[in-house]
N, C-alpha and C positions, 0 to 999 in steps of 0.2 A: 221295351227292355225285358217283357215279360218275365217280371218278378211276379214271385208267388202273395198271395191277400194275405195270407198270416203274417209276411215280412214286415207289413204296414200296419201304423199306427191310425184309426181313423180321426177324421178331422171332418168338422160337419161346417163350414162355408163353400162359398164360392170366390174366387177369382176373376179378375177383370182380362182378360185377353188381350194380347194386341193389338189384336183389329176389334176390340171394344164387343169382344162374343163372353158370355158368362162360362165356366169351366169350374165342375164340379172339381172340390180337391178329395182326390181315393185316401188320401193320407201321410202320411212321412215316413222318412225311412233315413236311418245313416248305414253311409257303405265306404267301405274304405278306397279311396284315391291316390292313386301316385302317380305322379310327372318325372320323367330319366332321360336323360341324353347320358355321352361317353363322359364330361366332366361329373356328375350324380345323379342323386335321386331323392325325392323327397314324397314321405307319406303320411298321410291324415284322414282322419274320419270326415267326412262332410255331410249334414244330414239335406237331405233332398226334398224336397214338397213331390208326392206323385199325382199327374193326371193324366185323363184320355183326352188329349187334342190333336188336332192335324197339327203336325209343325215340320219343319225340314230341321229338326235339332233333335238328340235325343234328352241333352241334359243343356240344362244353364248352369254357369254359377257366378255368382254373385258377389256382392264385393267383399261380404264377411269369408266368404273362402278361399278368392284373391288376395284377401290382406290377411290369411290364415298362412298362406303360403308365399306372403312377403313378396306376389308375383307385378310384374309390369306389362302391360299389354299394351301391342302395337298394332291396331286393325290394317293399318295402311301395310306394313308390312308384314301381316299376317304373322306375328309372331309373339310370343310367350317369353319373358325372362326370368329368372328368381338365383337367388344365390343360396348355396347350402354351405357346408364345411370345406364341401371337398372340390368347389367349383361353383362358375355360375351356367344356370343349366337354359338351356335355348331349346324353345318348342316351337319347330315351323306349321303353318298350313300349309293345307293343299289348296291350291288358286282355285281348280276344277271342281273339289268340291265343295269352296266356300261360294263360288259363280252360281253350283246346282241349287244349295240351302239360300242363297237368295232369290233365285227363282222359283221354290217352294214356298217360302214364304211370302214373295208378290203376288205369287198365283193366290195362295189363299185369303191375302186381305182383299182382293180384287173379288173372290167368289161370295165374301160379308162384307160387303162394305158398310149396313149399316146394318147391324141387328136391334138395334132399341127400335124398329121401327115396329118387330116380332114379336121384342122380348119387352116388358117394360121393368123401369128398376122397382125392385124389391127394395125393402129397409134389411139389412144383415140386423142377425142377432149382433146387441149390444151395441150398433149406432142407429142412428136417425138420419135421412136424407134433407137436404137444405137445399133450398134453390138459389142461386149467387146471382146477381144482377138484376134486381127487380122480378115482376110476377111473369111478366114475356119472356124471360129468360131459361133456357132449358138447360143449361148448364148448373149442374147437380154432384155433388159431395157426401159424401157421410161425414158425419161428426158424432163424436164419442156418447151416447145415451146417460152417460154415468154423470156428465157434468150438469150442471145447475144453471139455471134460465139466464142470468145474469153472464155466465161462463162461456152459454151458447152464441149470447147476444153479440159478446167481445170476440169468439173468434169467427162468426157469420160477418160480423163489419168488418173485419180485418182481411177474409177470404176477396169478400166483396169488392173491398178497396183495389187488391192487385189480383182481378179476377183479369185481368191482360198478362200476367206470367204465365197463365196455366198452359199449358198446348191441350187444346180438348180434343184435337183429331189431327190427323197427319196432313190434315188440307189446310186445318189451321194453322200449322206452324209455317207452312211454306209462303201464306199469304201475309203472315204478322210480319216477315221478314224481308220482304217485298218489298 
């Protein structure tokens, strides 16, 4: 989007990626948004997380900015709703280039498929990592640094218990449902 560095507020984590790659965050930013069709139009500030990664997106938003603007979204039929004063306002996609942005983005989970093999987890400032399901278990969590032994204990058994909810990778989800 090539926004200018002064526009960004810095932010010193990382991010977990889609396809499970680390992604430095450049910072935040809020920019003003509006969605219009011939019934209105509606606008809001949104503030943004900024980073450098390959994506076939240039922005997400999330559900604090969908339920900012009271929107409903319909992936099947690629479309956007919200109501304002003066109408309810309807945002189509484009078929083409939502086909292209998922073929950007299969391409690129396909070229990482597994980065922890490169990268190993770090502990983030201010949690700790926990391993869930015994000691052969590589499946790994942060949990909060701030809480107390006892604190950690209650929500490590807890994670542990319905460590079968999580989806830890996209190959998992498709074989748990199998």
């Amino acid at each position: 989007m090539r926004l200018k560095e002064v526009n960004h507020l810095r932010a010193g984590t990382t991010l977990l990626g889609f396809s499970r790659e680390r992604v430095q965050l450049l910072g935040f930013i809020s920019l003003s948004v509006s969605f219009c069709d011939d019934n209105g139009y509606f606008m809001d500030m949104v503030n943004f997380i900024v980073i450098r990664a390959k994506s076939g997106y240039n922005a997400i938003l999330g559900r604090t900015t969908l339920n900012s603007f009271r929107m409903m979204i319909s992936t099947l039929h690629l479309c956007a709703k919200f109501p304002t004063s003066s109408g309810v306002v309807t945002i189509r996609g484009d078929v083409r280039q939502a086909i292209r942005c998922f073929q950007i983005v299969a391409q690129l989970v396909v070229d990482q498929l597994d980065p922890r093999e490169s990268q190993p987890i770090v502990p983030q400032e201010g949690v700790i990592n926990v391993t869930l399901g015994g000691k052969d278990s590589s499946e790994i969590v942060n949990i909060s640094y701030s809480m107390n032994d006892k604190q950690q204990a209650k929500i490590t058994a807890l994670l542990s218990a319905y460590i079968d909810v999580f989806a830890w990778s996209p190959t998992g989800l498709s074989a748990s449902t199998t």
